[in-house]
C-alpha positions in Angstrom: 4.9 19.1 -10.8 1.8 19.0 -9.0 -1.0 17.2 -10.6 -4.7 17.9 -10.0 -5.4 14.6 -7.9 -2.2 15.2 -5.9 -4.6 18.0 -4.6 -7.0 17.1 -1.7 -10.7 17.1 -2.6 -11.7 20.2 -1.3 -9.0 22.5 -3.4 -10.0 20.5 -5.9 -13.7 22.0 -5.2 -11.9 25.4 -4.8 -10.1 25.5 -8.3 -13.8 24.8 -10.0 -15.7 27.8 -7.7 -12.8 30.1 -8.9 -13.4 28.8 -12.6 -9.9 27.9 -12.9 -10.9 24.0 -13.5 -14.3 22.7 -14.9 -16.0 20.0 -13.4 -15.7 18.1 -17.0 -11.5 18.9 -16.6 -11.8 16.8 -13.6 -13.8 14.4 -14.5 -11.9 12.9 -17.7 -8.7 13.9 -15.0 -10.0 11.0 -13.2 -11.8 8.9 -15.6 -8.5 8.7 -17.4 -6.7 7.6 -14.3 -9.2 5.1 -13.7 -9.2 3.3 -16.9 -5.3 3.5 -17.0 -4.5 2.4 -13.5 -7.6 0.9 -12.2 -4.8 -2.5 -11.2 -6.2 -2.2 -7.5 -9.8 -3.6 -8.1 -11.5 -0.6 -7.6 -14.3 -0.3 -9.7 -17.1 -2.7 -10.8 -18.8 -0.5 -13.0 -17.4 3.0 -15.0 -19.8 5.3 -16.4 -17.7 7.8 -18.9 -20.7 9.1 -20.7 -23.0 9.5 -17.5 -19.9 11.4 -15.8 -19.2 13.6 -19.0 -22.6 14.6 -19.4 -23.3 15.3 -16.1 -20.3 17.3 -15.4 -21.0 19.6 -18.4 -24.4 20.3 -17.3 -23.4 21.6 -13.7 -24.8 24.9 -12.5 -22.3 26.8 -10.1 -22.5 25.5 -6.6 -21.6 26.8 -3.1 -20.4 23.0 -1.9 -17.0 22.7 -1.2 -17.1 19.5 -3.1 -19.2 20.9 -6.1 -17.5 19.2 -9.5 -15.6 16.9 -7.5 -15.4 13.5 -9.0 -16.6 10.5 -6.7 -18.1 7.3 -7.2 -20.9 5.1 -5.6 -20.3 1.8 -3.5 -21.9 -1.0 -5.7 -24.4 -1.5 -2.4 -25.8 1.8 -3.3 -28.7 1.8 -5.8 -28.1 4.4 -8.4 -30.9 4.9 -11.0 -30.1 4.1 -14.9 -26.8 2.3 -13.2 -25.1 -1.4 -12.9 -25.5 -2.0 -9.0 -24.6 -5.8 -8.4 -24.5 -5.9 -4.7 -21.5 -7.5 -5.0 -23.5 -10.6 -5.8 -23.4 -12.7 -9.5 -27.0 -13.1 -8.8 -27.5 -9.6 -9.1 -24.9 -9.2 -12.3 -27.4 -7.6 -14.6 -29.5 -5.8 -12.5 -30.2 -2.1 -13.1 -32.4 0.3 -10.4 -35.1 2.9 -11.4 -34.4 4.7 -8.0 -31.4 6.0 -6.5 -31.3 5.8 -2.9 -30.7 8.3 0.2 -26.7 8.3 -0.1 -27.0 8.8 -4.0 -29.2 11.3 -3.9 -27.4 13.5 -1.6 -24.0 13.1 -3.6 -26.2 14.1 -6.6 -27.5 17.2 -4.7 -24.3 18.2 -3.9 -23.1 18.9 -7.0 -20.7 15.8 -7.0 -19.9 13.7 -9.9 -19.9 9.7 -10.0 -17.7 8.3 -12.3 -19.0 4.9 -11.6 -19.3 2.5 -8.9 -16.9 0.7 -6.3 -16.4 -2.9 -5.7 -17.9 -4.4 -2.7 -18.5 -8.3 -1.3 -21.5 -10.0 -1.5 -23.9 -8.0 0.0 -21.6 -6.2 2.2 -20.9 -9.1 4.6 -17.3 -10.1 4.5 -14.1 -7.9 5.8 -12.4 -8.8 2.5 -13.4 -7.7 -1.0 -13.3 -10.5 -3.3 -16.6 -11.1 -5.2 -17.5 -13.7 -7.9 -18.1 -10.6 -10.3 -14.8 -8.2 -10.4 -11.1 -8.7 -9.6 -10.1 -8.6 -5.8 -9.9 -5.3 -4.1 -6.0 -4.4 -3.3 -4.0 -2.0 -1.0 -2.2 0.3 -3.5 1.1 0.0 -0.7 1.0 -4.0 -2.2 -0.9 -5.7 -4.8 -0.6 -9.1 -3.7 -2.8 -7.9 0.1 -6.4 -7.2 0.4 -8.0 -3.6 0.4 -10.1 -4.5 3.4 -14.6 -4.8 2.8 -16.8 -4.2 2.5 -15.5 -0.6 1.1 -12.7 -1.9 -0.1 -13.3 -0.8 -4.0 -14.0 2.6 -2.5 -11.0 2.5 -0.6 -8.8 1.4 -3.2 -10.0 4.0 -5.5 -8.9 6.8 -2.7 -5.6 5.5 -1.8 -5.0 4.6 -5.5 -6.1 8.1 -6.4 -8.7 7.5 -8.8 -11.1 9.8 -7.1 -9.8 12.0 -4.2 -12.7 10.8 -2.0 -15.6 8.0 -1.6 -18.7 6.9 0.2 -18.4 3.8 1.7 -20.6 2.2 4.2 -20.2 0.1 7.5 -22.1 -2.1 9.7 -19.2 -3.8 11.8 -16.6 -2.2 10.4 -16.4 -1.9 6.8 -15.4 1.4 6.3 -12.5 2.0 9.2 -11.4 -1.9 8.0 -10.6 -0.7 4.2 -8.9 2.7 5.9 -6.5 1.1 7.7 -5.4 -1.7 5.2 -5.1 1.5 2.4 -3.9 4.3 4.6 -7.1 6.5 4.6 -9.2 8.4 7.3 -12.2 6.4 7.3 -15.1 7.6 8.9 -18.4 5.8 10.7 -21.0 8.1 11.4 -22.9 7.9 14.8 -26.5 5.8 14.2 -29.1 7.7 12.6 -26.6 10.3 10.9 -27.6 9.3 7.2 -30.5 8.5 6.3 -31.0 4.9 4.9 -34.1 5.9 2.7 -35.7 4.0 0.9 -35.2 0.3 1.7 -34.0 1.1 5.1 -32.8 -2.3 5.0 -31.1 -2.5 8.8 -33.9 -3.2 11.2 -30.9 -3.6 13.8 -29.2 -0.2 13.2 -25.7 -1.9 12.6 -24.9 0.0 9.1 -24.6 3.5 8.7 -22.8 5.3 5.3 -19.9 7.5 5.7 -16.8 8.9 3.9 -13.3 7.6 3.0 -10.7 10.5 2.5 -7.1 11.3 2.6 -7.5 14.2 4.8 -9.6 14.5 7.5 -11.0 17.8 6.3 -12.2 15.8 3.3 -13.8 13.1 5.1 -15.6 16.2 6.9 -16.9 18.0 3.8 -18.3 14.8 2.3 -19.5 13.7 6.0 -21.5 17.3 5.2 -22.4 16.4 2.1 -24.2 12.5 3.5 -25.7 14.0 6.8 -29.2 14.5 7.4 -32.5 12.7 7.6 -35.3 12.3 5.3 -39.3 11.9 6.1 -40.0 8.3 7.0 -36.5 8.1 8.5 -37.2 5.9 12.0 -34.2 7.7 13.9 -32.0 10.5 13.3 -28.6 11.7 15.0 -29.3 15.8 16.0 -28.0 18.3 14.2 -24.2 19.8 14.5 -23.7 22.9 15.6 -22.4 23.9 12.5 -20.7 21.9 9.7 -19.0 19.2 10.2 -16.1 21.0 8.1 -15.7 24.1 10.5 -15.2 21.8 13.8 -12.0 21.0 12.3 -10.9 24.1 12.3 -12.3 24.0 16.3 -9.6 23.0 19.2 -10.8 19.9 20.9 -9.5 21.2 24.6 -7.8 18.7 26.7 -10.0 15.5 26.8 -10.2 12.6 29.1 -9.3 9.3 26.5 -9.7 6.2 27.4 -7.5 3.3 26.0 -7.5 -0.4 25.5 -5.5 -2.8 23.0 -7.1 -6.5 24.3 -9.1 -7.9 21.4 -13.0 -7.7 21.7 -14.7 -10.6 19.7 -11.8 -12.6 19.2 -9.0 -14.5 21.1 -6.2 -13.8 18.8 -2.8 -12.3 18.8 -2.4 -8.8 17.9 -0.1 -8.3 15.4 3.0 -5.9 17.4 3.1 -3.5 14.7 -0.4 -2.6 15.4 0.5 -2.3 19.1 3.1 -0.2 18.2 0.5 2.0 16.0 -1.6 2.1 19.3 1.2 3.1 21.7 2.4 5.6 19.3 -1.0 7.1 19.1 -1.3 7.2 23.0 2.3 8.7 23.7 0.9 11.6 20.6 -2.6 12.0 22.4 -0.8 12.7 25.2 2.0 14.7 23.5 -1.0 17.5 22.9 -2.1 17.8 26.3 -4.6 15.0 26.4 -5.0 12.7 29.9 -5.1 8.9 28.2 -6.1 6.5 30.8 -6.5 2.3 30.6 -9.4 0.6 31.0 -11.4 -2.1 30.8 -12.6 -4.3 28.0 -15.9 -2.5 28.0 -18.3 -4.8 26.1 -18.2 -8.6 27.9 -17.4 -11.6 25.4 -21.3 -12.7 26.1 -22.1 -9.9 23.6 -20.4 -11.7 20.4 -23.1 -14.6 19.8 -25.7 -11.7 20.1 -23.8 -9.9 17.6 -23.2 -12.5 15.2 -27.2 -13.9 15.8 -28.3 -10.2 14.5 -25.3 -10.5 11.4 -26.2 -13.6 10.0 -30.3 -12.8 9.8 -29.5 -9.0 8.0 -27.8 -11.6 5.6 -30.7 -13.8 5.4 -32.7 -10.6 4.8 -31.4 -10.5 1.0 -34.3 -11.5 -1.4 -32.2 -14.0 -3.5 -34.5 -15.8 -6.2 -35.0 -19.3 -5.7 -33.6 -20.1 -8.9 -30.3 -18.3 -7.8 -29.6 -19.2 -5.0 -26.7 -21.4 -6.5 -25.0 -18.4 -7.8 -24.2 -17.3 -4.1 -20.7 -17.5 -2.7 -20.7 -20.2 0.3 -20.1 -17.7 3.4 -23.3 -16.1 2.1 -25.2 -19.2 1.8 -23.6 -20.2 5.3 -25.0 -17.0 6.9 -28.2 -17.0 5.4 -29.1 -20.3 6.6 -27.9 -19.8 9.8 -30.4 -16.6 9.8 -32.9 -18.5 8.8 -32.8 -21.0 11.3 -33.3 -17.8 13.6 -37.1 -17.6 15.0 -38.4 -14.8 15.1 -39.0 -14.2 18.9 -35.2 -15.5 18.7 -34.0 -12.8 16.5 -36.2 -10.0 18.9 -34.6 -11.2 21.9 -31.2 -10.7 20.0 -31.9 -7.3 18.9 -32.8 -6.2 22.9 -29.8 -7.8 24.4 -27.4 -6.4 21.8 -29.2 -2.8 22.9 -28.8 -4.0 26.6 -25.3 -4.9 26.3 -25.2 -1.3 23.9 -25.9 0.7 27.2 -23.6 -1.0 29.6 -20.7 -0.2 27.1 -22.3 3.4 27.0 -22.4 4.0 30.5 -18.7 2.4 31.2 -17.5 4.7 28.6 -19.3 8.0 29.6 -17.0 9.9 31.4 -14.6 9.6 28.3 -14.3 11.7 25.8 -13.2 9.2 22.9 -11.8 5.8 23.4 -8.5 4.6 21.4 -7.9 1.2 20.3 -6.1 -0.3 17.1 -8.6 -0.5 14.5 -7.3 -4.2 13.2 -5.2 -6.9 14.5 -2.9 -7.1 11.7 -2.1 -5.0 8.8 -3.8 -5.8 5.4 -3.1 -9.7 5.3 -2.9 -11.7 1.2 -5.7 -11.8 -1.1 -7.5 -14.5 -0.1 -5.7 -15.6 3.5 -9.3 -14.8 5.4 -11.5 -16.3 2.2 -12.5 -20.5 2.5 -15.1 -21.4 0.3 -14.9 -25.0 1.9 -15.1 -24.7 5.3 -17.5 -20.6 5.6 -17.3 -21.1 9.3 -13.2 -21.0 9.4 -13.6 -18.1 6.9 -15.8 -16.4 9.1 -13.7 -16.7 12.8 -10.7 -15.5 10.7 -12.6 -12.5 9.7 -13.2 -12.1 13.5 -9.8 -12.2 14.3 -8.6 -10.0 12.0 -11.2 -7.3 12.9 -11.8 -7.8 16.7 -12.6 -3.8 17.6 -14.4 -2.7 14.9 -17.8 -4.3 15.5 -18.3 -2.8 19.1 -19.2 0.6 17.8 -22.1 -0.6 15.5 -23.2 -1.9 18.6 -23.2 1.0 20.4 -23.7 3.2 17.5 -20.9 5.6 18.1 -18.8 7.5 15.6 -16.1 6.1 15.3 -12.8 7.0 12.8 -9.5 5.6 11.5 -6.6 7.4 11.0 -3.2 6.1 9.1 -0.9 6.8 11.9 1.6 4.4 11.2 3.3 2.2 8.5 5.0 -1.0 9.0 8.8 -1.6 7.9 7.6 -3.4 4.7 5.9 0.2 3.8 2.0 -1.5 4.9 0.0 0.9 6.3 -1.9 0.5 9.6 -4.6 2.4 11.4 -5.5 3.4 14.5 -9.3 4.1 15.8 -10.9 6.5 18.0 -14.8 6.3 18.8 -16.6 9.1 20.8 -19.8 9.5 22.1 -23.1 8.8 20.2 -23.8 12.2 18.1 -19.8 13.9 18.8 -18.4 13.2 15.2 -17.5 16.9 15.8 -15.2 16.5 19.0 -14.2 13.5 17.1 -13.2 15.5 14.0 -11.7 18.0 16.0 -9.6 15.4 18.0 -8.5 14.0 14.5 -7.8 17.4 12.8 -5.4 18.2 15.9 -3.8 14.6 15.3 -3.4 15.0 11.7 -2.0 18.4 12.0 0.6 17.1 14.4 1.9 14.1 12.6 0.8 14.9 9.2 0.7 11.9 6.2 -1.1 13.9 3.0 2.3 13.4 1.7 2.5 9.7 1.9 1.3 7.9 -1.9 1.2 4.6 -2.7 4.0 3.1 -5.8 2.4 4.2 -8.6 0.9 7.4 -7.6 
């Protein structure tokens, strides 16, 4: 029998438009799958009451995703609301403001039934904070859900909410996709507004969707776009929703390919080759030419990289009297932000931009660019995490992540897609990145690929 969260998102939103499901039907759906099965490390924070009431008070809405239940990554201030940061120095802190990304889930008629477990401040690729349990894969308990997203993710693939913002500023979106078998979107730069902190001088992070479907990820990609007065950049507008260029043929494009690793010298894992080639023989399977090519960003780039990472850490006001509550690869990066001048850190930010437009221009007269988004599928709780030695801990993140980075660099789009699953039942992703501003040739591209090698049907044990 078919259950309402074995239904994707939008029919979800369809059943409450034709009045055949309240939002408030959905809503203790989900809140009751969430306090029952919640084994995955999802959630930080639930908020029955706040859900309930809101979902009763809804007005009808014309969003596809209207009385949907979501929740909010716990790096997302939400007014009235727990939001730790992922941090124990921020356990007990509560905002008066919600920001951009909550806001716009608000206005959309969307209901948060509480918020997602993150890492300290975003940083690590792994999602094991002081405050909540470790964030799991629902394919294995004992292996990480991927970070910074990966409460959001988990809550997805686990299906405790049939979608979920994330956000990602080397990777910490498409990273959670692939280790939970989800489409996992980054938006191009300047898609979403970051109001009101705009906390990113460098323009790494950007919000964006986690979904089963790619049609999902699109309708809550609609619901996140946009920019705000006081934004400093903004992507232009599509030429219609990002929902209807799914429904759009991509024509045969030009896609360029390349599976060496880009900030790391490590070995990739041959299941994730094997995800890549078997993406490549599919690409070209609907008509598409896929052609090899260069590394396109030079190994120079990854100092620069990691120079700009490590001082967006150090930009987290920490009181001095809790400062000892951070976890040591926080305290790590902060200080070696801090030891960052600030002519240093400005010379940084322009040669990240330089190396930015050689990638571009390499990559211009492709149409989307294919790589494996990690270089192993999701390893053990705690194989990348080393409180002793932070620096280990962080060059193991590198090599586990070794694409992802290149396209908050460049500020492309850039999208994962569960294409594959190991032997052992893991699942693994595979990413495509177009142009700065083409999320809808890239959704297009991905609808295509879905429809051809469909996995909505694939649940986790315990579905």
């Amino acid at each position: 029998m078919t259950e309402l969260h074995d239904l994707t998102a939008r029919e979800q939103g369809e059943l409450v438009r034709r009045r055949e499901v309240s939002p408030l039907e959905l809503t203790e759906h989900y809140l009751e799958r969430a306090d029952r099965l919640d084994s995955v490390g999802a959630f930080v924070t639930l908020t029955p009451e706040r859900a309930r009431e809101r979902a009763t008070a809804l007005e009808p809405g014309e969003s596809p995703l209207h009385g949907v239940p979501t929740a909010i990554k716990d790096l997302n201030m939400t007014a009235g609301v727990r939001t730790t940061f992922g941090s124990a120095v921020f356990a007990d802190f509560v905002p008066d403001i919600s920001d951009g990304v909550t806001l716009s889930i608000e206005a959309a008629g969307m209901v948060s039934i509480g918020k997602t477990n993150t890492p300290e401040f975003g940083s690590p690729c792994y999602t094991e904070p002081d405050i909540a349990p470790p964030a799991v894969t629902p394919w294995d308990h004992t292996r990480t859900a991927g970070g910074s997203s990966g409460g959001a993710a988990a809550a997805v693939a686990a299906g405790l909410v049939p979608l979920a913002q994330g956000s990602d500023g080397g990777g910490s979106i498409r990273i959670p996709a692939s280790c939970c078998g989800l489409v996992g979107l980054k938006p191009t730069r300047g898609r979403i507004s970051g109001h009101p902190m705009y906390g990113d001088p460098v323009g790494l992070a950007v919000a964006g969707p986690l979904a089963r479907s790619v049609r999902d990820s699109a309708a809550l990609l609609d619901v996140l776009a946009g920019h705000r007065p006081g934004d400093p950049s903004w992507a232009p507008d599509p030429s219609d929703s990002f929902l209807s260029a799914c429904d759009r043929e991509p024509g045969r494009l030009r896609i360029a390919r390349f599976v060496e690793p880009l900030i790391a010298d490590v070995r990739v894992d041959p299941e994730c080759v094997k995800a890549w080639e078997g993406a490549s023989t599919l690409l070209e399977s609907l008509g598409h030419e896929v052609v090899d090519i260069a590394v396109p960003l030079p190994p120079e780039a990854v100092p620069v990289f990691e120079t700009c990472w490590s001082v967006l850490t150090a930009l987290s006001v920490v009181p001095p009297e809790k400062r000892h509550l951070l976890r040591p690869l926080t305290r790590w990066l902060t200080e070696r932000g801090n030891a960052v001048s600030g002519p240093e850190f400005g010379l940084a930010i322009g040669a990240m931009r330089r190396f930015a437009a050689g990638t571009l221009t390499m990559l211009a007269p492709y149409d989307a660019v294919l790589t494996p988004t990690l270089a192993a599928p999701p390893v053990l709780v705690g194989a990348m995490r080393d409180d002793a030695d932070p620096a280990a801990d962080f060059e193991a993140q590198k090599a586990f992540t070794p694409w992802t980075s290149a396209w908050n660099v460049t500020g492309m789009p850039a999208v994962s897609l569960p294409l594959h699953w190991t032997p052992d039942g893991l699942p693994v992703g595979v990413m495509l990145a177009a142009r700065p501003a083409e999320e809808e040739l890239l959704l297009s591209l991905s609808a295509q690929i879905e429809a051809a090698a469909p996995w909505i049907d694939r649940k986790p044990p315990g579905w």
